[in-house]
C-alpha positions in Angstrom: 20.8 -43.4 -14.2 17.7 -41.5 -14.0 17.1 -37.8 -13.5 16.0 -36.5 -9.5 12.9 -34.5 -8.9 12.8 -34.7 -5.2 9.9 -33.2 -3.4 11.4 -31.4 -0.6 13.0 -29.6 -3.5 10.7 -28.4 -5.5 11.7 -27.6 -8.9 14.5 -25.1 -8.2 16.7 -24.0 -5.7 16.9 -20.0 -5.6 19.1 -18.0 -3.5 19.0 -14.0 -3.6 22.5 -11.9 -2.5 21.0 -9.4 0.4 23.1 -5.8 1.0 23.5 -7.5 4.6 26.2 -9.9 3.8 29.4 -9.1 4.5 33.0 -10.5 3.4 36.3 -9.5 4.3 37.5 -6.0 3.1 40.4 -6.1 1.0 40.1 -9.5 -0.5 39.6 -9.3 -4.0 40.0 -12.6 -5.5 38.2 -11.8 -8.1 40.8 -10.1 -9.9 42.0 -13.7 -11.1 38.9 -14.9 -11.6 36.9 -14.8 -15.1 34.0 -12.3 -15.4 31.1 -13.7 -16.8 28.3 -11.2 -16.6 27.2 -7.7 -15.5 24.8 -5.1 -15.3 24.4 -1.6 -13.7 24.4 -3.6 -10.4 26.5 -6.7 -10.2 29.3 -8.2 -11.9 29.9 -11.7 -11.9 33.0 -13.4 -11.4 34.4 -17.2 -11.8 37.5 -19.2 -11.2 38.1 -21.5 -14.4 40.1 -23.8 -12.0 38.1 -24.1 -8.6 34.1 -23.0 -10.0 34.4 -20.3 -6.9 31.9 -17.3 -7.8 32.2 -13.9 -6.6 29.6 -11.3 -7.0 30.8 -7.5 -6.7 28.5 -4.8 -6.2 29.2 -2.1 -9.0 27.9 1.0 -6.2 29.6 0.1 -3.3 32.7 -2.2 -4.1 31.2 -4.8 -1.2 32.1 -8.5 -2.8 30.2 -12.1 -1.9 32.1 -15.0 -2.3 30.7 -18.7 -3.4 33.6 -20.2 -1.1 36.2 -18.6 1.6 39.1 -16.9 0.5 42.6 -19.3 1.1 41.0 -22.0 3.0 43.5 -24.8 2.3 45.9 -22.1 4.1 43.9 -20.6 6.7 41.7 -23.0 7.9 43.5 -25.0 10.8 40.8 -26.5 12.8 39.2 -29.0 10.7 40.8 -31.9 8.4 40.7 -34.3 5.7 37.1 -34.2 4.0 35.7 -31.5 6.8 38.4 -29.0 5.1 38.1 -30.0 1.6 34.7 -29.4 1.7 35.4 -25.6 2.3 36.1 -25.5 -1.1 32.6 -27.2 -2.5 29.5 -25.8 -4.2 27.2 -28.4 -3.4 26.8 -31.7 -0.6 24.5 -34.2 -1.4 24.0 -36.7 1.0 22.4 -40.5 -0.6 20.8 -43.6 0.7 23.2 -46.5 0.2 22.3 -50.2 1.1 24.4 -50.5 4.2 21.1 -48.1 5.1 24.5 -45.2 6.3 23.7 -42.0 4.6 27.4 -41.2 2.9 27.8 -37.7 2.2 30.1 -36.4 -0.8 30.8 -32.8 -2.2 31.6 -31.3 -5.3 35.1 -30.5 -4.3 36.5 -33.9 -3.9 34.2 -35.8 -6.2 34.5 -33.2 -9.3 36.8 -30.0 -8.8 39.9 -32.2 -7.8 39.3 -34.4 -10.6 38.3 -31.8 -13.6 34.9 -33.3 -13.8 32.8 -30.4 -14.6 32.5 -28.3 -17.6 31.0 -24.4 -17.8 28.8 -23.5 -20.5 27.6 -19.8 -21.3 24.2 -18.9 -20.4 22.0 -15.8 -20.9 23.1 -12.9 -18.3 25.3 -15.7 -16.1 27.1 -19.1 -16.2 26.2 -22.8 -15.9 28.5 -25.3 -14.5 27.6 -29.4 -14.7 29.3 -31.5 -12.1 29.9 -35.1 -12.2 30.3 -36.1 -8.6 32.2 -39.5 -8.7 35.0 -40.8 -11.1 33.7 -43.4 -13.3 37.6 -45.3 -12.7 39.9 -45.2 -9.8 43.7 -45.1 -10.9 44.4 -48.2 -10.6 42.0 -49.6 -13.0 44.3 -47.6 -16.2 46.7 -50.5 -15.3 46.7 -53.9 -17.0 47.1 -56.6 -14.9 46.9 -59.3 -17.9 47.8 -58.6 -21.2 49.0 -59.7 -24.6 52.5 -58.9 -25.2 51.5 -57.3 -28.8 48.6 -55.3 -26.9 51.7 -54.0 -24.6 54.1 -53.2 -26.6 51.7 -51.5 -28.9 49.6 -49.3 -26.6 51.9 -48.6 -23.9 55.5 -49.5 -24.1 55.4 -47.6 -27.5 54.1 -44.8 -25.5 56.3 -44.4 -22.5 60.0 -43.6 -21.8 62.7 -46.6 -21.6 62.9 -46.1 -18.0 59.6 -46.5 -17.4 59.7 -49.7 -19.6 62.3 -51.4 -17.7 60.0 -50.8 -15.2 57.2 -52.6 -16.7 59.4 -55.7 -17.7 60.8 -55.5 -14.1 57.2 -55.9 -11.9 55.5 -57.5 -14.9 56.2 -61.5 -15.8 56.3 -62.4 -19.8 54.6 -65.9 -20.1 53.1 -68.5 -22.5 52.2 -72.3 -23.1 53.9 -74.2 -26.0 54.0 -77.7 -26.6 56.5 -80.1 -23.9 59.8 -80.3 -24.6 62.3 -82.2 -23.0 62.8 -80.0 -20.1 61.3 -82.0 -16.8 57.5 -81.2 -16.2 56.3 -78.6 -13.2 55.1 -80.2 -10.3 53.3 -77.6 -7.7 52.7 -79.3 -4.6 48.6 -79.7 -4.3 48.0 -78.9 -7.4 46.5 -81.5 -10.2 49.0 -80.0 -12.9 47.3 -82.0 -15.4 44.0 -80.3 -14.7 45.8 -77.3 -14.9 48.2 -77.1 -18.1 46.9 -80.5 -20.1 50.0 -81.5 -21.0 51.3 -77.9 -21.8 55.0 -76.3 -20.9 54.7 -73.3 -19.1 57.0 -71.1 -20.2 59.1 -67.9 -19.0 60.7 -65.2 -21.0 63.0 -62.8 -18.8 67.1 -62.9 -18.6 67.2 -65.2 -15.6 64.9 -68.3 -17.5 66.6 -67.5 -20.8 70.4 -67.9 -18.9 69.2 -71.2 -17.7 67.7 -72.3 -20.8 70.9 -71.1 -22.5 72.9 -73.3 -20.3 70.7 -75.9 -20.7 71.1 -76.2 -24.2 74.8 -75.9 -24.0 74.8 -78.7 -22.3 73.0 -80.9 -24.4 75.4 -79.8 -26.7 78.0 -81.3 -24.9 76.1 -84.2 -24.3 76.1 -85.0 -27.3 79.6 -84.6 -28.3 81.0 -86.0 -24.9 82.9 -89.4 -24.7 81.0 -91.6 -22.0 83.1 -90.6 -18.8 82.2 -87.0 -19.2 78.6 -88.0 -19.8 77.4 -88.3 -16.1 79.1 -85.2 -14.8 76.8 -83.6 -17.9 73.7 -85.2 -16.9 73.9 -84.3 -13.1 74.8 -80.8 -14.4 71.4 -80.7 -16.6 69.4 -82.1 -13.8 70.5 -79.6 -11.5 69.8 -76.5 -14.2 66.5 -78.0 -14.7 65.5 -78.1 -11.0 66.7 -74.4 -11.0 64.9 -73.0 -13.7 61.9 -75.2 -12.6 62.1 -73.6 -9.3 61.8 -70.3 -10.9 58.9 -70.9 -13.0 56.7 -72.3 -10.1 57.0 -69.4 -8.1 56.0 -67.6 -10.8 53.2 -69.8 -11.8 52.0 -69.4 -7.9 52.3 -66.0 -8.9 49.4 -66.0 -12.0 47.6 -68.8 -9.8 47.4 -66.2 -7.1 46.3 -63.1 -9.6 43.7 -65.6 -11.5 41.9 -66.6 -8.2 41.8 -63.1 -7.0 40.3 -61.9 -10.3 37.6 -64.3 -10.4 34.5 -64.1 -8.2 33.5 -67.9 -9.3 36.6 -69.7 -7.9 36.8 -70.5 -4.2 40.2 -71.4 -4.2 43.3 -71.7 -6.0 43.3 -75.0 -6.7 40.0 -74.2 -8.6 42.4 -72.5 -11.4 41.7 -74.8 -14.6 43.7 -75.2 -18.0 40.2 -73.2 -19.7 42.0 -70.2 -18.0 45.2 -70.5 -19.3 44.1 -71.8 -22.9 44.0 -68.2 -24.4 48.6 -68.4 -23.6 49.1 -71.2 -25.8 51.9 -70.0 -28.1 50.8 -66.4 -27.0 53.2 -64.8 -24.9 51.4 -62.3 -22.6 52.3 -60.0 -19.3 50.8 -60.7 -16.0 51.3 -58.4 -13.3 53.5 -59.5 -10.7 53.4 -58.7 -7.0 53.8 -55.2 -6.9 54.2 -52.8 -3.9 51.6 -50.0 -3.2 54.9 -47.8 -4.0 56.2 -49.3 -7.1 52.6 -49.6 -8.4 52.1 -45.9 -8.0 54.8 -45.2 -10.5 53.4 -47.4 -13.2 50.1 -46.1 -13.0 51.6 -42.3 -13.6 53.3 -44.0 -16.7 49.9 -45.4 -17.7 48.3 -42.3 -17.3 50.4 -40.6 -19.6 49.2 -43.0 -22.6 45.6 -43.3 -24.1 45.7 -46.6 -22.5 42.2 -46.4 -20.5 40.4 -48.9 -18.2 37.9 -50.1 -20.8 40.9 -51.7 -22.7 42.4 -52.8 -19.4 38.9 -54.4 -18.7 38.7 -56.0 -22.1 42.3 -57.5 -21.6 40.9 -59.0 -18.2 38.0 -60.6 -20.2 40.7 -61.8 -23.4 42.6 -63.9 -20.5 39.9 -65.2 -18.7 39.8 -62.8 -15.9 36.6 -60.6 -14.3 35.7 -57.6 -16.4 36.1 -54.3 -13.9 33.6 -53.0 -12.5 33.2 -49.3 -12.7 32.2 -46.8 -9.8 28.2 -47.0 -10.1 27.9 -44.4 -7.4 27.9 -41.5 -9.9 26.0 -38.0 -9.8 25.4 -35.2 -12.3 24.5 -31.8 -10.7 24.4 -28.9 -12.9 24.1 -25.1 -11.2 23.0 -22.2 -13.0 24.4 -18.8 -11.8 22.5 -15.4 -13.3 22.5 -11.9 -12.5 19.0 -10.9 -12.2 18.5 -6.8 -11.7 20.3 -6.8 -8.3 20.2 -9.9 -7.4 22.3 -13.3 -7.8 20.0 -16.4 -8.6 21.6 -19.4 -8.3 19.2 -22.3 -9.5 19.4 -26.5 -9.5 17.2 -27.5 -12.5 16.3 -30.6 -10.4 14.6 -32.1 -13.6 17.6 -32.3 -14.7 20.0 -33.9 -11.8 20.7 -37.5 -12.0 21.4 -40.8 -10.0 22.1 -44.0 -9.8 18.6 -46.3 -10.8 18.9 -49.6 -11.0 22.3 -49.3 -11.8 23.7 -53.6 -13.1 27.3 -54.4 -11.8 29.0 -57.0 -13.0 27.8 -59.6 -11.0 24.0 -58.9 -12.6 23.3 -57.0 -9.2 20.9 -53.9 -9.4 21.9 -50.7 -7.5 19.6 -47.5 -6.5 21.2 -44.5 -4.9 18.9 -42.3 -4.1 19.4 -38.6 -3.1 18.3 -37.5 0.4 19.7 -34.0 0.8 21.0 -31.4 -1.6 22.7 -28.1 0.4 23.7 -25.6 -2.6 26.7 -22.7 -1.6 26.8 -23.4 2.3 29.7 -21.5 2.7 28.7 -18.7 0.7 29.5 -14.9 2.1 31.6 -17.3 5.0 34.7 -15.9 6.5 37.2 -16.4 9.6 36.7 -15.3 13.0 38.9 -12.4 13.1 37.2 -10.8 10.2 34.4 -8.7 10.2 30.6 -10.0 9.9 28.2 -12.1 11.5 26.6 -15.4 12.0 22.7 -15.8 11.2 20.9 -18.1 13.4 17.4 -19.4 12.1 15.7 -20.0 15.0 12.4 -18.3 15.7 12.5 -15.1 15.4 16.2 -15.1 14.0 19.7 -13.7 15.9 22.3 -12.5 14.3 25.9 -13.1 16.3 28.8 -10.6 15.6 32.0 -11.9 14.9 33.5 -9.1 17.2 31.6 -10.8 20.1 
């Protein structure tokens, strides 16, 4: 990451509140709001939740807002990221490989998700954004993972319905030496190549009722006179080709998950016994296939642990998988609101914004992200139609347009 000093800049962004702005009588949403500073002049206002500002002049009542008032309400023409956007402090637009300039805002990179942090300043505020989450959701949940290591740091931590769950979309596995139970056979794959002579083995009620009635019927095997002996064989032949059945499709099943968490392998067949050694004689979870539905509740459950990505990535790397890779495409902004006399100054120490340089991913690629536009409060003093005020137009010699007309 590297700090911005862009020249079409300069070295701070500063924006004065004029007497000619006007915003809607009557709304005073700065009665919920946090009042960080004033003087003979101007108070200023902030909302702990959203970052909105309002300035209020202490003479004449007339209020500025950073943001319109009840935009996820009133605002009906635009959609999706248009309308969030309503609700943003700053766009920056940034250069991206693909050459498409992709345009993000504070709102939906750092408001929704908490990402910003206000600090006290001298005679106003200061409030640091990081646009971008680091993780997405889904990376909290572990797709591979030592049975101890789940137990520990999240069945431990979650309720017993979210557990069943767990054990009901995840598959509990490990390698042991062969036992008398008939060997897998997956049909194109060199299962020698693949488990070296290993058992693959199971744990769940289904493959522990067939391995229950397997051994019952060795039992009886073993006891039976020799007319009941081939009735008993045919019985454990058939119990075997059940429970073998089982365990290949869920052997497809980690097959599947290893290839598509590893860039190297071209196709499932490539799958080796080096990336199932880490299972011998250590049972772990692998994530089954899990609907986008069902795998929304397990990563609320997740969330509500200390369980984090990092650990989820170092699990990947323990069984032989790709580490994740993080969201690289990462901004901090901070903005530094003062009252100044009569006047608001909003600045953007641009020494001190920062963005992706020569950011490594994990395939030993290097990334750059550099900034091409910054546009600080542009919906500040905005407000509907039907209320009163005017649109400036910055062309020439300047217009104003009345709402009324």
């Amino acid at each position: 990451m590297r700090k911005q000093g862009l020249f079409l800049f300069g070295l701070l962004f500063t924006v004065f509140v004029i007497t000619t702005v006007c915003n809607a009588a009557g709304d005073t949403r700065e009665a919920s709001m946090q009042l960080v500073t004033e003087n003979e002049y101007l108070a200023l206002y902030i909302d702990l939740d959203t970052a909105e500002i309002a300035v209020v002049d202490q003479v004449s009542g007339e209020r500025w807002y950073s943001n319109p008032s009840n935009w996820k309400d009133l605002e009906t023409q635009a959609r999706g990221t248009a309308k969030d956007q309503l609700g943003a402090q700053v766009l920056i637009t940034y250069d991206r490989p693909d050459r498409r300039n992709r345009e993000v805002n504070n709102y939906n990179e750092s408001i929704v998700h908490g990402l910003f942090e206000m600090i006290s300043i001298e005679d106003g505020v200061r409030v640091e954004y990081s646009l971008g989450r680091k993780w997405k959701d889904e990376d909290y949940l572990p797709i591979f993972i030592e049975q101890k290591r789940m137990e520990s740091l999240i069945f431990e931590n979650i309720s017993a319905s979210d557990q069943r769950n767990f054990t009901n979309r995840y598959h509990l596995v490990y390698l042991q030496e062969p036992t008398e139970l008939a060997p897998l056979q997956l049909q194109g794959i060199n299962m020698d190549a693949l488990l070296n002579g290993y058992e693959f083995v199971v744990v769940d009620d289904r493959a522990n009722n067939y391995t229950a009635q397997l051994d019952n019927l060795r039992q009886e095997l073993s006891a039976a006179v020799e007319a009941d002996k081939e009735d008993i064989l045919s019985s454990i032949t058939r119990i075997e080709s059940q429970l073998n059945s089982y365990k290949s499709q869920i052997l497809w099943d980690l097959l599947d998950l290893i290839y598509g968490n590893r860039a190297d392998l071209e196709t499932m067949n490539d799958v080796r016994f080096k990336h199932l050694e880490q299972l011998i004689n250590t049972p772990s979870y692998f994530m089954g296939r899990v609907p986008v539905f069902a795998r929304t509740a397990l990563i609320e459950a997740v969330l509500g642990t200390d369980y984090t990505p990092e650990q989820a990535s170092e699990d990947r790397v323990a069984n032989n998988l790709d580490p994740l890779q993080p969201n690289i495409e990462t901004f901090f902004i901070p903005i530094e609101y003062r009252l100044v006399g009569n006047s608001l100054v909003v600045r953007l120490p641009m020494d001190e914004l920062i963005y992706p340089l020569n950011v490594i991913d994990n395939q030993g690629s290097s990334h750059t992200y550099p900034l091409h536009t910054v546009t600080l409060l542009p919906y500040f003093g905005a407000a509907y139609k039907d209320q009163e005020g005017y649109i400036f137009m910055p062309d020439g010699s300047g217009a104003l347009i009345d709402f009324s007309t």
